[in-house]
mmCIF file of the C-alpha atoms, coordinates in Angstrom:
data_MODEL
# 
_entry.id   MODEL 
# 
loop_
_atom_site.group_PDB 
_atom_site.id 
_atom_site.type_symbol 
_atom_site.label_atom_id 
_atom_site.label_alt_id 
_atom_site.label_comp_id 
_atom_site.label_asym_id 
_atom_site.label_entity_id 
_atom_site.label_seq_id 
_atom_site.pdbx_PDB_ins_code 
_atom_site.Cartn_x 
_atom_site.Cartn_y 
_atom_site.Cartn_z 
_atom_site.occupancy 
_atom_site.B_iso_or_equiv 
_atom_site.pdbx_formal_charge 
_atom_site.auth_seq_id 
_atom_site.auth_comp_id 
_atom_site.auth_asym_id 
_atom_site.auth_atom_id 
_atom_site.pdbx_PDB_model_num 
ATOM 1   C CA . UNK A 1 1   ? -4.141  33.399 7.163   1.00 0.00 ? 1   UNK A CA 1 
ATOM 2   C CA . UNK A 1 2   ? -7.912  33.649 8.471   1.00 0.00 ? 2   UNK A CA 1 
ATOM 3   C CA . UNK A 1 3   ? -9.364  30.895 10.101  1.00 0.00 ? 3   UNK A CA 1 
ATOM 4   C CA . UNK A 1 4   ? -12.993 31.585 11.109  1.00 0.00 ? 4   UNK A CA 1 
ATOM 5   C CA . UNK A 1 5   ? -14.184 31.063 14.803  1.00 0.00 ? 5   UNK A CA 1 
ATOM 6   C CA . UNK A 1 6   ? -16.651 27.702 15.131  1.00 0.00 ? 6   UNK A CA 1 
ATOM 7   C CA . UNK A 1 7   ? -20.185 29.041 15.757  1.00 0.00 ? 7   UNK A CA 1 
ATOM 8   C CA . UNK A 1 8   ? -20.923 28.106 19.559  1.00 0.00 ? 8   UNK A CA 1 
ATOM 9   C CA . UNK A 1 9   ? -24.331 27.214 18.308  1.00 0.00 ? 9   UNK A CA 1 
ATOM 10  C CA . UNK A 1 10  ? -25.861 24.903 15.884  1.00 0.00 ? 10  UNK A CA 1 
ATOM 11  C CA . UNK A 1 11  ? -26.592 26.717 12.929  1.00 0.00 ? 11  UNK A CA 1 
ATOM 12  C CA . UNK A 1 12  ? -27.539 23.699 10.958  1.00 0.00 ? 12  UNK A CA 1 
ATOM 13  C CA . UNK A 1 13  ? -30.935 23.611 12.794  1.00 0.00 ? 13  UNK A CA 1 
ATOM 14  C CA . UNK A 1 14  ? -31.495 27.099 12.299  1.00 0.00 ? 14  UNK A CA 1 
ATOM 15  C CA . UNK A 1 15  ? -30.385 26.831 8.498   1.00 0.00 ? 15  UNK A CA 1 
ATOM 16  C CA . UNK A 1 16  ? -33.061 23.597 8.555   1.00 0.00 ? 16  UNK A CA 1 
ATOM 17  C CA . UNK A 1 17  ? -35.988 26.067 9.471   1.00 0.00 ? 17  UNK A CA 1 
ATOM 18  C CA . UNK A 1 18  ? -35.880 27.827 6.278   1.00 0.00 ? 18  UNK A CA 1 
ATOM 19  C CA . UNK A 1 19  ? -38.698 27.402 3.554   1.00 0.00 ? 19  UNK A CA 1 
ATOM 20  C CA . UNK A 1 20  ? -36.504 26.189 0.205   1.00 0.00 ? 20  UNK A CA 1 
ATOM 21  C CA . UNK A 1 21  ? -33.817 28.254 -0.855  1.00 0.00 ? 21  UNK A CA 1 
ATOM 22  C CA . UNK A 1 22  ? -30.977 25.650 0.270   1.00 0.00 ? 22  UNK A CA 1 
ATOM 23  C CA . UNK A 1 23  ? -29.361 22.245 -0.735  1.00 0.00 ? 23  UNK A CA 1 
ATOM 24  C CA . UNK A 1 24  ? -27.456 20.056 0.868   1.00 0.00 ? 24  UNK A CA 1 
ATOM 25  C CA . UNK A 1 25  ? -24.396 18.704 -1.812  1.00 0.00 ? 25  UNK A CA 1 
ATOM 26  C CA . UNK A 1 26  ? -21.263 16.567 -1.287  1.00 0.00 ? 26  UNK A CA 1 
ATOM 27  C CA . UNK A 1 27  ? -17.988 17.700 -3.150  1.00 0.00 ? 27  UNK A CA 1 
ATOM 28  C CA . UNK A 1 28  ? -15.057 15.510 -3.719  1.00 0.00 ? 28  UNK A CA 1 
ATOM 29  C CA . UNK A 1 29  ? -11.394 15.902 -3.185  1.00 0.00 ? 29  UNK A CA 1 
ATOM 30  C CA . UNK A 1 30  ? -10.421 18.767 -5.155  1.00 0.00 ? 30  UNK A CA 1 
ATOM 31  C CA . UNK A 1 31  ? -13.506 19.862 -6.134  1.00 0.00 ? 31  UNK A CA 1 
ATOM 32  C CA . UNK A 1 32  ? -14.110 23.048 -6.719  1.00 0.00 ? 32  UNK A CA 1 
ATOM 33  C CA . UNK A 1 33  ? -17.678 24.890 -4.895  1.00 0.00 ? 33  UNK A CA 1 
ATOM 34  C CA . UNK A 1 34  ? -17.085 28.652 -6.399  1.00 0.00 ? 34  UNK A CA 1 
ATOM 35  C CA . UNK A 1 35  ? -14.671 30.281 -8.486  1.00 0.00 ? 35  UNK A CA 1 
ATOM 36  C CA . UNK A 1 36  ? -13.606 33.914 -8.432  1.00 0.00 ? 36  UNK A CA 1 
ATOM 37  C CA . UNK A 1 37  ? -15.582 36.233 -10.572 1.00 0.00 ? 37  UNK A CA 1 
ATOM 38  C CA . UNK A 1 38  ? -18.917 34.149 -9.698  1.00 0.00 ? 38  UNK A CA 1 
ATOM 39  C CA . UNK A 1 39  ? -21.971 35.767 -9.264  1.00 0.00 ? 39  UNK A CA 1 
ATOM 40  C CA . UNK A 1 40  ? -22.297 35.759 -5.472  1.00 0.00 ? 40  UNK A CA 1 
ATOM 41  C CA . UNK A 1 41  ? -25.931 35.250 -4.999  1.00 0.00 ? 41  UNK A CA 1 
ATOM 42  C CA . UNK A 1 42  ? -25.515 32.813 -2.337  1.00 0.00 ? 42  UNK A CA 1 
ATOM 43  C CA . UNK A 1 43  ? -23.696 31.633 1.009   1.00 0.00 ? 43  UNK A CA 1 
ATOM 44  C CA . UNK A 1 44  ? -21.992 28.353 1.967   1.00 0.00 ? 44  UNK A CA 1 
ATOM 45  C CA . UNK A 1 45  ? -22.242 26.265 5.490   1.00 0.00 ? 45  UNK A CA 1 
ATOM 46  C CA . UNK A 1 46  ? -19.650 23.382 5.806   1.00 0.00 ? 46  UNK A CA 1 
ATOM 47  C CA . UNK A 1 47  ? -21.117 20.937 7.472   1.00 0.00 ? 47  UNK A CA 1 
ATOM 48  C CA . UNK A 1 48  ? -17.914 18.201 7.305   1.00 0.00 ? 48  UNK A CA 1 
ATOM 49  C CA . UNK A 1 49  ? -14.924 18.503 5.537   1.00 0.00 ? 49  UNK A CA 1 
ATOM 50  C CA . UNK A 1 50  ? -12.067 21.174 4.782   1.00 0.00 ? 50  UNK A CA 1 
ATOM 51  C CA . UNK A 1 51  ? -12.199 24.081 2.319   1.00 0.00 ? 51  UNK A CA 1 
ATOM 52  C CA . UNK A 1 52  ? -9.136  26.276 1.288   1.00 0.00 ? 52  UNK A CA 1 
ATOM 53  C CA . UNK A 1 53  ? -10.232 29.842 -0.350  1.00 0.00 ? 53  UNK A CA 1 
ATOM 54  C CA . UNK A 1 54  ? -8.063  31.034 -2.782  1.00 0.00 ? 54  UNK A CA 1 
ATOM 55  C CA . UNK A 1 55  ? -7.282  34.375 -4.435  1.00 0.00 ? 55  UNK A CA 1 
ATOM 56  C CA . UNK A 1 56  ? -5.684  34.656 -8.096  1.00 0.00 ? 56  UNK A CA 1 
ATOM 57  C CA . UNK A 1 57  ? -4.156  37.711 -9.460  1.00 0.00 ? 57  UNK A CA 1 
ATOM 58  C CA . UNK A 1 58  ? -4.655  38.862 -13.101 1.00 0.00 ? 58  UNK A CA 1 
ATOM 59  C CA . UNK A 1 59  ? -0.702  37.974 -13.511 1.00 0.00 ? 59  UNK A CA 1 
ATOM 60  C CA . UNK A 1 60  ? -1.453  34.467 -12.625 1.00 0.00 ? 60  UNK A CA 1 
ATOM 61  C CA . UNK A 1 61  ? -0.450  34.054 -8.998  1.00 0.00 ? 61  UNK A CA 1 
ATOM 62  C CA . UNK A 1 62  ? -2.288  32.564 -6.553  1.00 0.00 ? 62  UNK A CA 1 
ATOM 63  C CA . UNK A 1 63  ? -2.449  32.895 -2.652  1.00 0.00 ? 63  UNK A CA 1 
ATOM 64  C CA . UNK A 1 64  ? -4.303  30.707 -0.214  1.00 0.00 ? 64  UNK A CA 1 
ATOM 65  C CA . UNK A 1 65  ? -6.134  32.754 1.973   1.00 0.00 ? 65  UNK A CA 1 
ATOM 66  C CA . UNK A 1 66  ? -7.416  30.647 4.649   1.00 0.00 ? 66  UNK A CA 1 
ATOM 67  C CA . UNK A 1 67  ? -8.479  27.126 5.168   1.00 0.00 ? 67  UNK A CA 1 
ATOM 68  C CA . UNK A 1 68  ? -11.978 26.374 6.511   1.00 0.00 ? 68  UNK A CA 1 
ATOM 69  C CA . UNK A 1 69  ? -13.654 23.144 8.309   1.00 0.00 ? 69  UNK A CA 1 
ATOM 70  C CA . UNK A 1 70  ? -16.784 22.329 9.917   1.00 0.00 ? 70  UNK A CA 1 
ATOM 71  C CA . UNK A 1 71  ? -19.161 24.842 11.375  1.00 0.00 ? 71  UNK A CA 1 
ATOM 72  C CA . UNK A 1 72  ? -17.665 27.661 8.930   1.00 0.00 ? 72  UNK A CA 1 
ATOM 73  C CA . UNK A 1 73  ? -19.042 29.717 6.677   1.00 0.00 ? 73  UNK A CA 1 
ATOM 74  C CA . UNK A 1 74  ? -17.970 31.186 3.477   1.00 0.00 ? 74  UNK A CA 1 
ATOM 75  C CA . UNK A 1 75  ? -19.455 33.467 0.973   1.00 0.00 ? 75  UNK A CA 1 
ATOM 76  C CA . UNK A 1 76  ? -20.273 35.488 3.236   1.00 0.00 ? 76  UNK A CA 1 
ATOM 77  C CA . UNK A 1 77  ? -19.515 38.968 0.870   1.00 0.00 ? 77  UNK A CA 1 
ATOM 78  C CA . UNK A 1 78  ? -23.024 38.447 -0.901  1.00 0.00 ? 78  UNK A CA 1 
ATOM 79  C CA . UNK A 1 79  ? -24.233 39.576 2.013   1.00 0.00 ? 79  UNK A CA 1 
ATOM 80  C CA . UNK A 1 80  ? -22.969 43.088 2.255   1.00 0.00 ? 80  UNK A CA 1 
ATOM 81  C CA . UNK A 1 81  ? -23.949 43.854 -1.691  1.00 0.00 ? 81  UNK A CA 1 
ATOM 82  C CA . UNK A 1 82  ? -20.588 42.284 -3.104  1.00 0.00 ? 82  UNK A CA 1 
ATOM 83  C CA . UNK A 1 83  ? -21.591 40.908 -6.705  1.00 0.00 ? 83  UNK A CA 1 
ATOM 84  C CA . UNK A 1 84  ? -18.654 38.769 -7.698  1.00 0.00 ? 84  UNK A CA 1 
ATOM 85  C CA . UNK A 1 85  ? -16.753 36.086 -5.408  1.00 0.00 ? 85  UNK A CA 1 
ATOM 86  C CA . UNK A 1 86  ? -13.701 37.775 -4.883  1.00 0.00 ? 86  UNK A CA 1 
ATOM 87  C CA . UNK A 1 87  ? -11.767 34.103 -4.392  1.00 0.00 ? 87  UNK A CA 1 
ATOM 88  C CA . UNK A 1 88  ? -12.303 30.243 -5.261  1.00 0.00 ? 88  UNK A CA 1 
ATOM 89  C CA . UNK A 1 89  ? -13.296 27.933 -2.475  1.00 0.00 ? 89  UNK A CA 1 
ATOM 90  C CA . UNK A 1 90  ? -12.273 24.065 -3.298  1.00 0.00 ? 90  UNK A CA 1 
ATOM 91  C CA . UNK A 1 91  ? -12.715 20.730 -1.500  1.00 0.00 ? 91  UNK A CA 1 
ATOM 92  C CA . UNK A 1 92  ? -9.194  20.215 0.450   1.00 0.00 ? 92  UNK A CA 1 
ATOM 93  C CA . UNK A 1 93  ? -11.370 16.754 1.509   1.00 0.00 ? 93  UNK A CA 1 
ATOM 94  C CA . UNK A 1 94  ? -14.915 14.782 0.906   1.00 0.00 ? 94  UNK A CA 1 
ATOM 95  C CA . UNK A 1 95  ? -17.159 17.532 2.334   1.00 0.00 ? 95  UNK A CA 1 
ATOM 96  C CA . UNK A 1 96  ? -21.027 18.042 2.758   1.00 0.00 ? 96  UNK A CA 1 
ATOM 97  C CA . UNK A 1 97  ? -21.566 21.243 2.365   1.00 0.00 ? 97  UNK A CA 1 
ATOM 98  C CA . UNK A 1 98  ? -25.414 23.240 2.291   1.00 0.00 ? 98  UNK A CA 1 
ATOM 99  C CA . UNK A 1 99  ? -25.618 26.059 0.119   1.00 0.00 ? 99  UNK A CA 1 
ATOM 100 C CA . UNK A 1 100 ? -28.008 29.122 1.098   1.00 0.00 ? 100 UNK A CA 1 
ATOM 101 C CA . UNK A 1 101 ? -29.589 31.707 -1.481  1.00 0.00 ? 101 UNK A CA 1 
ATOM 102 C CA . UNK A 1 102 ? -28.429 34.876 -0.194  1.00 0.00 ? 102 UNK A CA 1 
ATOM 103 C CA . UNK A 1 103 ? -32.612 35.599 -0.175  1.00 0.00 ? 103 UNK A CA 1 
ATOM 104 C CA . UNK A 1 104 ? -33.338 33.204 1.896   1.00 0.00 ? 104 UNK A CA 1 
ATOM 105 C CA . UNK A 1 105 ? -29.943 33.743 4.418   1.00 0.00 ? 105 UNK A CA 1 
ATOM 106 C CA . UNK A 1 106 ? -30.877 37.482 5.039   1.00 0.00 ? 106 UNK A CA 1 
ATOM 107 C CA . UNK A 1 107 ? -34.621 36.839 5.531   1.00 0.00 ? 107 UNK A CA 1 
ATOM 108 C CA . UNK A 1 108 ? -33.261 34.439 8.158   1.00 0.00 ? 108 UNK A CA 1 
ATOM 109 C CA . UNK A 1 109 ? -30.842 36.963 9.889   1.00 0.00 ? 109 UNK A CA 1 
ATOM 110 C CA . UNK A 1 110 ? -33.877 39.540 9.724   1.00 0.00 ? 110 UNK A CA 1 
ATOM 111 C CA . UNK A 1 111 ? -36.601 36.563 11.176  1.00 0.00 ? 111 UNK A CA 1 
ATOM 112 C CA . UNK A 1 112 ? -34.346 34.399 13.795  1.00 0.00 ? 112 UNK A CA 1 
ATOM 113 C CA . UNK A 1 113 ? -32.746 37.276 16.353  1.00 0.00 ? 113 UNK A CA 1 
ATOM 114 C CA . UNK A 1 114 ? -30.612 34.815 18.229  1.00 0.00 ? 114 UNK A CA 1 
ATOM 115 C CA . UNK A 1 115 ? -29.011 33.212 15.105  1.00 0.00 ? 115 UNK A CA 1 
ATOM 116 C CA . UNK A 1 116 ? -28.265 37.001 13.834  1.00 0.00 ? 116 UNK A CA 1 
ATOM 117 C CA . UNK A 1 117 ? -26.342 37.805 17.081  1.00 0.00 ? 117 UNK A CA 1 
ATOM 118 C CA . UNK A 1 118 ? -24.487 34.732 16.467  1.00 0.00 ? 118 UNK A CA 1 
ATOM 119 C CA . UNK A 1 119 ? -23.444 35.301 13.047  1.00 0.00 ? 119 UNK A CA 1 
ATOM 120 C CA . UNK A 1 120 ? -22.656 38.258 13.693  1.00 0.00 ? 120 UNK A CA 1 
ATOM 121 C CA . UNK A 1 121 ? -20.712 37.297 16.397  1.00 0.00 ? 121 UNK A CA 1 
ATOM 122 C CA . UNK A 1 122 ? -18.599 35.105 14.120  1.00 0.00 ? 122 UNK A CA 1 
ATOM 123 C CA . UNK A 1 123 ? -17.926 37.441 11.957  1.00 0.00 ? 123 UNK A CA 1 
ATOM 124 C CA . UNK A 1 124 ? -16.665 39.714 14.209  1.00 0.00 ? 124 UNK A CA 1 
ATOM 125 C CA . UNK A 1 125 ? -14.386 37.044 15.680  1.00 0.00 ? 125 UNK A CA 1 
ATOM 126 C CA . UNK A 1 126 ? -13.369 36.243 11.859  1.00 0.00 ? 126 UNK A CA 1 
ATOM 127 C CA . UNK A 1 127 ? -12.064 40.029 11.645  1.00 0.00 ? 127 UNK A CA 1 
ATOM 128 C CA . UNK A 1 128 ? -10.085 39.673 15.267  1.00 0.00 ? 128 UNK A CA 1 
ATOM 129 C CA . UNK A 1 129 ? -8.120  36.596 13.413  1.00 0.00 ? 129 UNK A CA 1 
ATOM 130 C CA . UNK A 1 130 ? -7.616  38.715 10.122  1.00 0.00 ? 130 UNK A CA 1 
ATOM 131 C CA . UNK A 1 131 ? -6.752  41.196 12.265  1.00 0.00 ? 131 UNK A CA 1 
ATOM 132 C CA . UNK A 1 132 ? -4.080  39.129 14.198  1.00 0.00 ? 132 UNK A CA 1 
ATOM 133 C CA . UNK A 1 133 ? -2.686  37.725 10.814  1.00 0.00 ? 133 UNK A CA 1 
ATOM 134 C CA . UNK A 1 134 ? -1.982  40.885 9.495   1.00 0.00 ? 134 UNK A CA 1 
ATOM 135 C CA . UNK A 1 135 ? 0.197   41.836 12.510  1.00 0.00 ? 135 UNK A CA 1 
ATOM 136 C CA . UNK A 1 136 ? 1.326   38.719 12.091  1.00 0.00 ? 136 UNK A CA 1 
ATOM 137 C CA . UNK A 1 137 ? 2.855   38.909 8.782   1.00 0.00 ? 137 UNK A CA 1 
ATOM 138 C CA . UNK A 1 138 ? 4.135   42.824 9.624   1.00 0.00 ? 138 UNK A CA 1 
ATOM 139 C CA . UNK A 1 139 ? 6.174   41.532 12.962  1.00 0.00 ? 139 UNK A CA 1 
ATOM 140 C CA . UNK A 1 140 ? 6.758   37.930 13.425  1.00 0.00 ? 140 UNK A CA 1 
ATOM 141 C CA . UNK A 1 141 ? 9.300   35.653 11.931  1.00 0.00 ? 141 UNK A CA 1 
ATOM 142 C CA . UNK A 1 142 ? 8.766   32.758 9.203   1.00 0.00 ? 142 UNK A CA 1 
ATOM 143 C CA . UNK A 1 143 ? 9.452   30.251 12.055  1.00 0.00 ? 143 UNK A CA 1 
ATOM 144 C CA . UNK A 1 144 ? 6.730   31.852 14.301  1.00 0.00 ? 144 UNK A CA 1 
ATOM 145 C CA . UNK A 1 145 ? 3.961   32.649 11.780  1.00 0.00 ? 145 UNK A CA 1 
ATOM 146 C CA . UNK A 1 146 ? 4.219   28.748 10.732  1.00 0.00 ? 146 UNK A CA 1 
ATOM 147 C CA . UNK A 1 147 ? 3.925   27.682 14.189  1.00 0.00 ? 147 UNK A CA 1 
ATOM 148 C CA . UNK A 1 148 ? 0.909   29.778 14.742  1.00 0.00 ? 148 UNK A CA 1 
ATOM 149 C CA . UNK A 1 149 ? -0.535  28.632 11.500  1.00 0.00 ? 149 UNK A CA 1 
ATOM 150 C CA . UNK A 1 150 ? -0.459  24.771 12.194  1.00 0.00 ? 150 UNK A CA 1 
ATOM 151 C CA . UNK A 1 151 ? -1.832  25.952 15.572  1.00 0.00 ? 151 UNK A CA 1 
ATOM 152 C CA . UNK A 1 152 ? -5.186  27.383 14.311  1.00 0.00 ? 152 UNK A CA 1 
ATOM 153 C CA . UNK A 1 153 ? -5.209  24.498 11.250  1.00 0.00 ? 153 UNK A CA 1 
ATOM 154 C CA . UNK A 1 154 ? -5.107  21.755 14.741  1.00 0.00 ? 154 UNK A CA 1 
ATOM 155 C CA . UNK A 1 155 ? -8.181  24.370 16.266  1.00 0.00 ? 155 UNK A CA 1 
ATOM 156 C CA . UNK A 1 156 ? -5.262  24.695 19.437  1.00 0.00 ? 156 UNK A CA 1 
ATOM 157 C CA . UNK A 1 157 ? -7.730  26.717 22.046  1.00 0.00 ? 157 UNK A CA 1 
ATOM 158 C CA . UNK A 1 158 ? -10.637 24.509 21.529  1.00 0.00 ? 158 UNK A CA 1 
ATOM 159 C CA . UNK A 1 159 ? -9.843  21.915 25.096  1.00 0.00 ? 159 UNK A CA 1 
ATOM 160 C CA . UNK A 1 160 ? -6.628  23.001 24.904  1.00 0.00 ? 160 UNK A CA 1 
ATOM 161 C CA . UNK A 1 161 ? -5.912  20.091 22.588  1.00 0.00 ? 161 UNK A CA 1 
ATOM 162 C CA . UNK A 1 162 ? -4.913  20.509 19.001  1.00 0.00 ? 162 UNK A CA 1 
ATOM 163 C CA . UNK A 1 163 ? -6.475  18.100 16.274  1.00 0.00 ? 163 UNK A CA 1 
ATOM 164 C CA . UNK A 1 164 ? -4.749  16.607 14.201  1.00 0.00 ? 164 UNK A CA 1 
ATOM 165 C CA . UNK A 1 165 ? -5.208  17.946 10.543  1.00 0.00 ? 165 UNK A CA 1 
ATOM 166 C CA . UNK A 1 166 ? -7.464  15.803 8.631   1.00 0.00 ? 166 UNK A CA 1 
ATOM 167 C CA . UNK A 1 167 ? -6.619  17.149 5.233   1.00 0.00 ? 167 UNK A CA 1 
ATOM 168 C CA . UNK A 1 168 ? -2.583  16.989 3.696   1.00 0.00 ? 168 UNK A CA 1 
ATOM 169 C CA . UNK A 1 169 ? -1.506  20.107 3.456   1.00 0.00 ? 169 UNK A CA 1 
ATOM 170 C CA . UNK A 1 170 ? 1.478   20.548 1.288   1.00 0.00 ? 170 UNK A CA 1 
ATOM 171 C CA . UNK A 1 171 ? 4.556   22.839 2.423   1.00 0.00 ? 171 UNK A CA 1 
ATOM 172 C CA . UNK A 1 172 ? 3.825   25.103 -0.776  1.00 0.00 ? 172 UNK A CA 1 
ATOM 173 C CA . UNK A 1 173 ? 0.188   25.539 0.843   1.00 0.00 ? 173 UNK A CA 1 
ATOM 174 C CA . UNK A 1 174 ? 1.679   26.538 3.830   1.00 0.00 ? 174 UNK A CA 1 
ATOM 175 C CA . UNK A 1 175 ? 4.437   28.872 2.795   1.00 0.00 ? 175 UNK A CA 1 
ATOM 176 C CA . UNK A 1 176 ? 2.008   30.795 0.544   1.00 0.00 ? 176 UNK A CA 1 
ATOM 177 C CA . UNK A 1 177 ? 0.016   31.494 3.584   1.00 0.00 ? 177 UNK A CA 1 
ATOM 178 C CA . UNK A 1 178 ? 2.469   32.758 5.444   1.00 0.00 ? 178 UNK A CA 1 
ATOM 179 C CA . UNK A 1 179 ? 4.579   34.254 3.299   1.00 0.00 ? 179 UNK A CA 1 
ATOM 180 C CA . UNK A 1 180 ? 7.395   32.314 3.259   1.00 0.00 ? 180 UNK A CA 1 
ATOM 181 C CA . UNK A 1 181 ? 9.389   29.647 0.831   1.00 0.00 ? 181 UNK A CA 1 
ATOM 182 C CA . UNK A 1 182 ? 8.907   25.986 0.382   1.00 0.00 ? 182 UNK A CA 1 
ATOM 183 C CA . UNK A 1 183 ? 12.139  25.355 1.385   1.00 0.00 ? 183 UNK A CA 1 
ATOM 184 C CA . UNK A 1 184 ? 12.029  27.538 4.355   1.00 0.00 ? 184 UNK A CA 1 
ATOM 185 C CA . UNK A 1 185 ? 9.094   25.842 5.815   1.00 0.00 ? 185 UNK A CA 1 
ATOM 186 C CA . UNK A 1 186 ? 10.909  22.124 5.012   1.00 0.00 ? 186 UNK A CA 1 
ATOM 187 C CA . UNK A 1 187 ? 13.132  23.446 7.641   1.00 0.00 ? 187 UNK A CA 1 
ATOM 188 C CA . UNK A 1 188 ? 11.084  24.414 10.483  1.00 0.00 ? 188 UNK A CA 1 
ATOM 189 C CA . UNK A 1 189 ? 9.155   21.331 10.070  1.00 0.00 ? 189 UNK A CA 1 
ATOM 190 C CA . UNK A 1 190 ? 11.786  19.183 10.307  1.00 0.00 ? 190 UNK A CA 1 
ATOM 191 C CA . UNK A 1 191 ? 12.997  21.528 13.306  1.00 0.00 ? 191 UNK A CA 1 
ATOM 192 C CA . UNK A 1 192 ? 9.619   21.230 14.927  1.00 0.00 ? 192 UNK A CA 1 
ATOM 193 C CA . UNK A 1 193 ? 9.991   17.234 14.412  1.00 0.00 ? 193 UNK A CA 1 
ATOM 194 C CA . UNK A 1 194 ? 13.347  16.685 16.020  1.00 0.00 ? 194 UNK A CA 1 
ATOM 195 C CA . UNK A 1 195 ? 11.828  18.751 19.515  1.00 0.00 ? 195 UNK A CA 1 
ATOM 196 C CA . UNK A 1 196 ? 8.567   16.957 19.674  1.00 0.00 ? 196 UNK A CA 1 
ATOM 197 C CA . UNK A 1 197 ? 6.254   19.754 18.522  1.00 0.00 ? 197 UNK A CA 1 
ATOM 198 C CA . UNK A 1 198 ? 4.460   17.925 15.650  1.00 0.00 ? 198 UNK A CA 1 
ATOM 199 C CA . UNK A 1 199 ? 4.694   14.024 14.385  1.00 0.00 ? 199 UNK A CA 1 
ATOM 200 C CA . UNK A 1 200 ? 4.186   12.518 11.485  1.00 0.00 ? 200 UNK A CA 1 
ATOM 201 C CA . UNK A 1 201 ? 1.700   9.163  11.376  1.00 0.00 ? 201 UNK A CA 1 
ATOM 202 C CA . UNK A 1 202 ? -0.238  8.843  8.399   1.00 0.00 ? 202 UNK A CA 1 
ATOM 203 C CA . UNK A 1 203 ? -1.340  12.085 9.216   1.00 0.00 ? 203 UNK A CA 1 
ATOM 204 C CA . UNK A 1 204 ? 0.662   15.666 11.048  1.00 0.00 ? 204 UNK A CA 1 
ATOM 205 C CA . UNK A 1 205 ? -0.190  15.770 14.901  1.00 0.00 ? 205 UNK A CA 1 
ATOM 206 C CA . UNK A 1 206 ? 0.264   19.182 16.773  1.00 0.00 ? 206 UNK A CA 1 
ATOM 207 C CA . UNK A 1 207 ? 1.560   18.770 20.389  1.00 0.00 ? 207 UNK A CA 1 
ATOM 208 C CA . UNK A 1 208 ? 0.665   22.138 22.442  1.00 0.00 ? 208 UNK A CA 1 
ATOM 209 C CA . UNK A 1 209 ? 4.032   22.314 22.941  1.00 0.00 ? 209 UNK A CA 1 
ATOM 210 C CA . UNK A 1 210 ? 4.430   23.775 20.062  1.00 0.00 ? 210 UNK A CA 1 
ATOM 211 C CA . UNK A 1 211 ? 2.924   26.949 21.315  1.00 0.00 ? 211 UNK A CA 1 
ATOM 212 C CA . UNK A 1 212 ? 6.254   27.186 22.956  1.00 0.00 ? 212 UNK A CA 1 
ATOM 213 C CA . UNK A 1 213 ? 7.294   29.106 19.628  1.00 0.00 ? 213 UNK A CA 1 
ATOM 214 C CA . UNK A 1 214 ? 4.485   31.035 19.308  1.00 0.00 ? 214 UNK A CA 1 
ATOM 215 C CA . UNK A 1 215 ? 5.463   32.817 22.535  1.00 0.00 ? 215 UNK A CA 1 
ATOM 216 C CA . UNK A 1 216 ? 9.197   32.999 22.429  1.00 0.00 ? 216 UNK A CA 1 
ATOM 217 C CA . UNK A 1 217 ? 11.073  36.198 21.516  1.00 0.00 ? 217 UNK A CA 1 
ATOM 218 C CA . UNK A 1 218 ? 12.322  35.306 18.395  1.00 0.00 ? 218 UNK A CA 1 
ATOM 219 C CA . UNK A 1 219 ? 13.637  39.094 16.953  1.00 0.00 ? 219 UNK A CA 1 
ATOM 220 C CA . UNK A 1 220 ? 16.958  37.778 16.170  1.00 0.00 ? 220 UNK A CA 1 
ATOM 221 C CA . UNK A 1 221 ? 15.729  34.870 13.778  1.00 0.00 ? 221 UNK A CA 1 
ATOM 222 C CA . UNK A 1 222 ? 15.790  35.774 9.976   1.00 0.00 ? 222 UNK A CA 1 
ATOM 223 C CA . UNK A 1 223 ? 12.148  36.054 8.608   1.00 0.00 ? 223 UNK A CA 1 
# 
């Protein structure tokens, strides 16, 4: 699902220029930063570290929405009048994360032009990927929204050189955000293994290679 665009500025220094109204806390493993139904009175800069969000229905399911990392923000529906967090954000890793009172964030949009246009910029680059997911899900195969996923999880665009994922993510993880079964994904991953589009060392490694998926006309595989 979403991944959100890194800023292409340093919004740490501009989030350092504010007057109170922030604080700086490290979250463990697991831990969780805001559950759904929250007041949200407040928005959240990752500084290091991965976040998944996650949505729960009143029957009990529960969907990951996106996974976040450094230079992301989430929260971000305090902004535009929304009173309740609408999904749970929890440590996928050690982060440091600074919390902003929603106050204090939107007298800095209103004071500091440059780091408005530049928020505003991400979020409109954070819509494009929602966007693209949704067309995603409607028209691609299993085998091709995975690929894509573990694409934008590795930041593949950024150099031209995927990262490799920091965080384990777990095949349920990944088949809940692309629709998909556990089992299902088991099988592409060991597919993408045996070509050489992703390794396993202590930690998964994306080759760009594997964008070779991404692009091929797959309309005769089963979804």
């Amino acid at each position: 699902m979403a991944r959100m665009e890194k800023l292409p500025f340093d919004a740490e220094a501009f989030l350092l220029r504010t007057n109170g109204g922030r604080r700086k806390s490290a979250y463990a493993k697991n831990q969780i930063i805001f559950s759904q139904g929250d007041a949200a009175d407040s928005i959240f800069y990752i500084r290091t570290g991965q976040v998944k969000i996650v949505a729960h229905s009143d029957r009990g399911k529960e969907a990951v929405v996106a996974i976040l990392g450094p230079g992301d923000f989430c929260g971000e529906g305090c902004l535009a009048g929304q009173p309740l967090r609408m999904a749970t954000a929890a440590a996928m890793t050690e982060c440091l994360i600074t919390r902003v009172d929603k106050v204090v964030m939107i007298r800095l949009l209103h004071d500091e032009p440059e780091f408005f246009g530049k928020f505003v910029s991400h979020l409109l680059a954070r819509n494009i990927r929602v966007e693209a997911d949704l067309v995603d899900q409607l028209f691609n195969s299993s085998e091709k929204r995975l690929a894509r996923l573990l694409l934008i999880l590795a930041n593949y665009g950024k150099d031209s050189r995927p990262e490799p994922l920091v965080a384990k993510i777990t095949q349920e993880t990944l088949a809940e955000m692309i629709g998909t079964t556990r089992s299902r994904v088991s099988f592409f991953m060991n597919r993408f293994r045996k070509l050489g589009f992703i390794d396993y060392n202590g930690h998964l490694e994306i080759h760009a290679s594997l964008l070779s998926v991404v692009l091929h006309d797959d309309s005769h595989i089963g979804r």
